[in-house]
N, C-alpha and C positions, 0 to 999 in steps of 0.2 A: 759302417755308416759315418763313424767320425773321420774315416782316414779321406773321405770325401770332400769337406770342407777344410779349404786353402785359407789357414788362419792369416797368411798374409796379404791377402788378394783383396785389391778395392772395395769391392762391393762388402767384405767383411769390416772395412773400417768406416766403411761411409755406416753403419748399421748400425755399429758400436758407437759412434759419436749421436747418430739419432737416440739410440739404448738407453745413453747415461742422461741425456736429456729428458727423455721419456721416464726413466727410472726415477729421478729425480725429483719429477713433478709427480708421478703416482705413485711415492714414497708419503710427498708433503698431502696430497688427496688420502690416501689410505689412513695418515695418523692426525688428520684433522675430522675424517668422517666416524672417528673413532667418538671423541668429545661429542661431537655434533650428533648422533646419532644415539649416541648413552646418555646422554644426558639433557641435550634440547630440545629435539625434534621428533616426532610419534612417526609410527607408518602412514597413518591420515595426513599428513604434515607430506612426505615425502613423496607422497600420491600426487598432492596437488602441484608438485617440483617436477614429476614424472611427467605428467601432463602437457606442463609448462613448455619444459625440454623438448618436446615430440612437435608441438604445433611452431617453436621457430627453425625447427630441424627442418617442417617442410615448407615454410617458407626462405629457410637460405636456400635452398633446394631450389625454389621457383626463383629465387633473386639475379639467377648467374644465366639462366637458361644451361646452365652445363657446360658452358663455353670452358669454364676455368681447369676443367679436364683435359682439354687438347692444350691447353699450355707444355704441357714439356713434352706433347708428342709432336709439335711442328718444328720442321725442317730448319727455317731459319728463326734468328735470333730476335729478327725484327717484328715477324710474323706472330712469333707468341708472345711479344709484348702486344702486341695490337689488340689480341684475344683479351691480354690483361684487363687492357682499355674500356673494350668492349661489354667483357663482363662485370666491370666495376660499373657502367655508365647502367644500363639495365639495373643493378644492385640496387642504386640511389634513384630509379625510378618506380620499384618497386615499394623503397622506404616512403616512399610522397605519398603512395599510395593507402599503406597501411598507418599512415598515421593520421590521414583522412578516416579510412574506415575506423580507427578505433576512438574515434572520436563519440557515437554511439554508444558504445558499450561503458564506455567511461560516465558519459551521462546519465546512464540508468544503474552504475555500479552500486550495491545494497552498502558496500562499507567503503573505509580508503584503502584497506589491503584490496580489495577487489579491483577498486581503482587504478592504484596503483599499478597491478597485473599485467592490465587490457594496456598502460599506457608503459610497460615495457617490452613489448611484444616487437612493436617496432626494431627498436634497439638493437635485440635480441635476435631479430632474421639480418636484420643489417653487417652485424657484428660477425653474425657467423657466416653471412656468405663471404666480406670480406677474408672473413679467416681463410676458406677454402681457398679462393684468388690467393691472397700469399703464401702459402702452402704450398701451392701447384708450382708457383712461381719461384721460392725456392728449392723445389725440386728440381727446375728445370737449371737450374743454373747453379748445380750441388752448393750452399750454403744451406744445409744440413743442421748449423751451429745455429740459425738463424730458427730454424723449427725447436731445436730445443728450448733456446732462451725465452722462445712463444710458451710452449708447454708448462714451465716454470712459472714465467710471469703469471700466467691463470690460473694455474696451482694457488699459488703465493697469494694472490689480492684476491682472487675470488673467494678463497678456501677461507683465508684471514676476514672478509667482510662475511661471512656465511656463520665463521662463529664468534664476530662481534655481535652482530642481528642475532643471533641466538640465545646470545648471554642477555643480552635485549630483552628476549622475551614475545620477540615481533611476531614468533608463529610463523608460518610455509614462507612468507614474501619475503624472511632473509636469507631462505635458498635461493628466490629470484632475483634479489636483488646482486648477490655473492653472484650468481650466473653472469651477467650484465657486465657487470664489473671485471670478471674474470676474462669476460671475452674481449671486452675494450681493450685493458692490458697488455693481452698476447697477442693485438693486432700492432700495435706499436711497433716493433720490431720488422711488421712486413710493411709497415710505411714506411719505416727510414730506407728497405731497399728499393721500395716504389719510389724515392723521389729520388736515390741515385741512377735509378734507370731511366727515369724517364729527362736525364742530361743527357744521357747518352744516346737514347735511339726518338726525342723528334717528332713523334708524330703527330701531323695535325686533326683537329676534330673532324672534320671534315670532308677528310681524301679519299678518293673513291676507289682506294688500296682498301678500305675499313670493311668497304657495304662485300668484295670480292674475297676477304677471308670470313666474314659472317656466314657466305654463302659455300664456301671451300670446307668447313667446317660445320654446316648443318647438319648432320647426322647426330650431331650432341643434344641440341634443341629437341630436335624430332624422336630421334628414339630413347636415347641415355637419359634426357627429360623424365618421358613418361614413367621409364623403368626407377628413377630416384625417388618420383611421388609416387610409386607403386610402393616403394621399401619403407620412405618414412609413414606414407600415410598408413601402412602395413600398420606399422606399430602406433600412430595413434588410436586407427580402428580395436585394435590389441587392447590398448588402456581403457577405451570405453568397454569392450566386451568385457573386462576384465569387472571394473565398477558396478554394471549394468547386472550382470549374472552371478555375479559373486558380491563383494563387499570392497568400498575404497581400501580397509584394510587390509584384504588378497593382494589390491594391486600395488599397495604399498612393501607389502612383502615381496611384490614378484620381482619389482622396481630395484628394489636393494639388491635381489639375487643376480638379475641380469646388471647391475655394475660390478659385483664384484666378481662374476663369473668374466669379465668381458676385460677385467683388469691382466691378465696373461696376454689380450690383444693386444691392449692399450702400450703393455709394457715391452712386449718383443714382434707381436704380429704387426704393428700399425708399422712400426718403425721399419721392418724388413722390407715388407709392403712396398713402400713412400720409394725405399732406394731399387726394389727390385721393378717397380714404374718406370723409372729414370734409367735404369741400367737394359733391361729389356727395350725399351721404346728406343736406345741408344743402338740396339744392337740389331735389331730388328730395321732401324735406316741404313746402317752398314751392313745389312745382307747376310747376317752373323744370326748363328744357330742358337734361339734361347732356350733349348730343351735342358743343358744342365745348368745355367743359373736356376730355371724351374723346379730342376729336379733337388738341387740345394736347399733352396728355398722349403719345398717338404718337408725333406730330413731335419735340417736344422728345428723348424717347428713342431715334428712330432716328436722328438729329441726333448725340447723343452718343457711340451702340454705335459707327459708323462705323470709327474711328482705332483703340481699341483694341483689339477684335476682328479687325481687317483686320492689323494688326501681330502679332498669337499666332496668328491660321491662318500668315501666313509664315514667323513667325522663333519661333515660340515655343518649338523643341526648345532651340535658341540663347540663347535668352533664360532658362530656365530654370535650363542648365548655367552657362552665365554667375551667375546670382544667386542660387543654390542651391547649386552643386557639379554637377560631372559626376555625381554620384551617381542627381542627381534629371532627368536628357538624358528619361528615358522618359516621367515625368510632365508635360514639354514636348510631345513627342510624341503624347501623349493630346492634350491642349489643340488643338492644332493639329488634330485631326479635331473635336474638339466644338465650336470656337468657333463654328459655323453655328447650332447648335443653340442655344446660350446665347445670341447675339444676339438672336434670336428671342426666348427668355423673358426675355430682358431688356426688349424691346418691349412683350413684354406683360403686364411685373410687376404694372401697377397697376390694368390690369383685371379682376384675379381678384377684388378687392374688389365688383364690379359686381353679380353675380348676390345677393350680402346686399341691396345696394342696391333692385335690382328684384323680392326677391321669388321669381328662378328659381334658389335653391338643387338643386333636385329635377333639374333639367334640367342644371345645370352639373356637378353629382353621376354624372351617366349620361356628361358627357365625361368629366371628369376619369375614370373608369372606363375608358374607350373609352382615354386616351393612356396611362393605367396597365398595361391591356392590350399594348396595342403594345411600351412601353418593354421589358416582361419578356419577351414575345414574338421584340423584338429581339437579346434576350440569349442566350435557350434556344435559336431556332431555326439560328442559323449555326453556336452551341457544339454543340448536339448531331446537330441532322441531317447539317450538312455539314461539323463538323469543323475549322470556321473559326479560326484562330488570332484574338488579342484583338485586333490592329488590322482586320483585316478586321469582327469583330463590333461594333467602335467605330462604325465608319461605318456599319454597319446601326443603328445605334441613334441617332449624332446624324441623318442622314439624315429616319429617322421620326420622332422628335422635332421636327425642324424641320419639317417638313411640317404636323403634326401644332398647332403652335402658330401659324400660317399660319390656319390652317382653326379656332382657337380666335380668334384677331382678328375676321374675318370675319362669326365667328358670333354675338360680342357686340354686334357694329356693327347684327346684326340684332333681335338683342333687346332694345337701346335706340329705334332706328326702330319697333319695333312696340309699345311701350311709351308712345311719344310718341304714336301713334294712336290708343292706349285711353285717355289723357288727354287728347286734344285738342290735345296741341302741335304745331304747323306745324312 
């Protein structure tokens, strides 16, 4: 398996320059949420962070219309700036929006953290659609260095105001506020390349080039939309289910479990990912077979899930208590049922870019549905028919889950073999 990958081959250095970047920054995240988490902030506290996180997830989600996804799969150079365009302008019409609506809820907030809250919300989708827009947009135009220095910088100042607010004493709202902060930061880096590109390619507000690629590219809006507020509002529905049936402190445990189970993503799968979007969608306009960057892409990641997955299904209650506090033994305990499940999406992080690639948005749309199904399914049906307490309902949920992503490998592997046939690739 290892004599497979060509340690000297681009796409291996474009991965490694993301890696160290990536590594870097959830180096400084993993040894700041150390402090943070032992010593300032409760799982009732990190509930309400969880929360937080999920509703401007699906509001960057609705900010771009999904435009900023075809950035580095269009042909020309000019074209997926225009997308950039397009999708930032949407962004900031969205922001108008939401800071009308939360005008209300500000009004009638019980304290000033609450306040405060409703009246970072805005921010918070703003920031992080734009994040996705530069993101894409360095992807398309491999400065790779440009994603790292982002990852960093939000590390660094987010991490750093998360546990000055904590030594504060501020309670959940110096997670949100560190959030905020964090994202403002790592967008920095994708303005300075936004305002060199846009010397170079010109385009005006106006041209009736803008309204003919909105419309060349609506498959994004239309379907990839739906399927994104299918995924984030997944998991806010999650967090309520989670509150609602259980206890904030469940979901403050589950919350911890899924970041640090999701840190192996963060730290090799997201990265691979990013370059194998950019390299596949390359390869894929040149008429070039992506079956074994694909098939790379696997090996490399099941290669790497191995060790520390197979260490948090054993010892993770242990290992939690140990570097958290006995406080956090429970959010251990989670981990150790879910790591089957997250190995798994960790395998297959960087094929969900695939279906942009080949055009079966439509079809990947009706899975991701199918495993959204299940997840919620897994949750409702042990809670309320049989009464399952949450470890028992855990394991109904990584269980299907993993199975679930099993059966999403498989079925990519078939939609690139039948892809090659329609193009003529052996």
């Amino acid at each position: 398996m290892i004599k497979d990958i060509n340690l000297k081959s681009k796409f291996l250095k474009y991965v490694i320059v993301l890696m160290s970047g990536t590594l870097a920054a959830q180096l400084i995240n993993l040894g700041l949420s150390v402090p943070l988490f032992r010593y300032f902030y409760s799982p009732e506290q990190a509930a309400e962070w969880g929360v937080f996180l999920r509703i401007i997830g699906v509001g960057g989600a609705i900010s771009t219309a999904r435009y900023e996804l075809a950035i580095p799969i269009a042909k020309i150079d000019s074209h997926s700036f225009q997308l950039h365009k397009l999708a930032l302008r949407i962004a900031v019409y969205v922001f108008i929006f939401t800071c009308i609506a939360a005008i209300i809820p500000i009004a009638f907030a019980s304290d000033i953290n609450q306040a405060i809250y409703y009246a970072l919300i805005p921010a918070g989708v703003l920031f992080t659609a734009y994040y996705g827009i530069g993101t894409n947009w360095a992807i398309r135009n491999k400065k790779f260095r440009s994603i790292s220095f982002s990852k960093i910088a939000n590390s660094s100042l987010g991490g750093g105001t998360k546990l000055l607010f904590g030594w504060m004493g501020t309670g959940y709202i110096g997670l949100i506020i560190g959030t905020v902060v964090g994202l403002a930061a790592s967008n920095i880096w994708f303005l300075r390349d936004q305002i060199k590109s846009q010397r170079i390619h010109q385009i005006r507000k106006k041209s009736l080039r803008n309204r003919a690629i909105a419309k060349e590219y609506s498959e994004f809006p239309k379907v990839n939309l739906p399927h994104t507020l299918m995924d984030s509002g997944r998991e806010l529905i999650v967090a309520f289910l989670f509150v609602g049936i259980f206890s904030k402190v469940d979901f403050g445990f589950y919350d911890q479990s899924y970041r640090i189970l999701r840190l192996p993503l963060m730290l090799a799968g997201l990265a691979l990912g990013q370059v194998f979007f950019q390299r596949s969608a390359e390869k894929y306009n040149n008429k070039e077979d992506i079956m074994p960057i694909m098939m790379k892409s696997i090996k490399m990641l099941a290669l790497i899930s191995i060790l520390p997955f197979t260490l948090i299904f054993l010892f993770g209650d242990d290992m939690f208590a140990y570097v958290f506090s006995e406080k956090w033994r429970g959010a251990g305990e989670f981990s150790q049922i879910m790591a089957p499940w997250f190995m798994l999406n960790f395998i297959a992080s960087p094929l969900s870019f695939l279906p942009l690639v080949l055009k079966k948005q439509r079809q990947f749309f009706l899975m991701a549905a199918a495993g959204t199904s299940i997840m919620l399914l897994a949750i409702v049906i042990p809670s309320f028919v049989f009464d399952a307490d949450i470890k028992v309902m855990l394991w109904a949920l990584s269980l299907s889950q993993t199975a679930y992503f099993i059966f999403f490998i498989f079925k990519i592997l078939d939609y690139v073999r039948k892809s090659n046939l329609e193009r003529g690739i052996q």
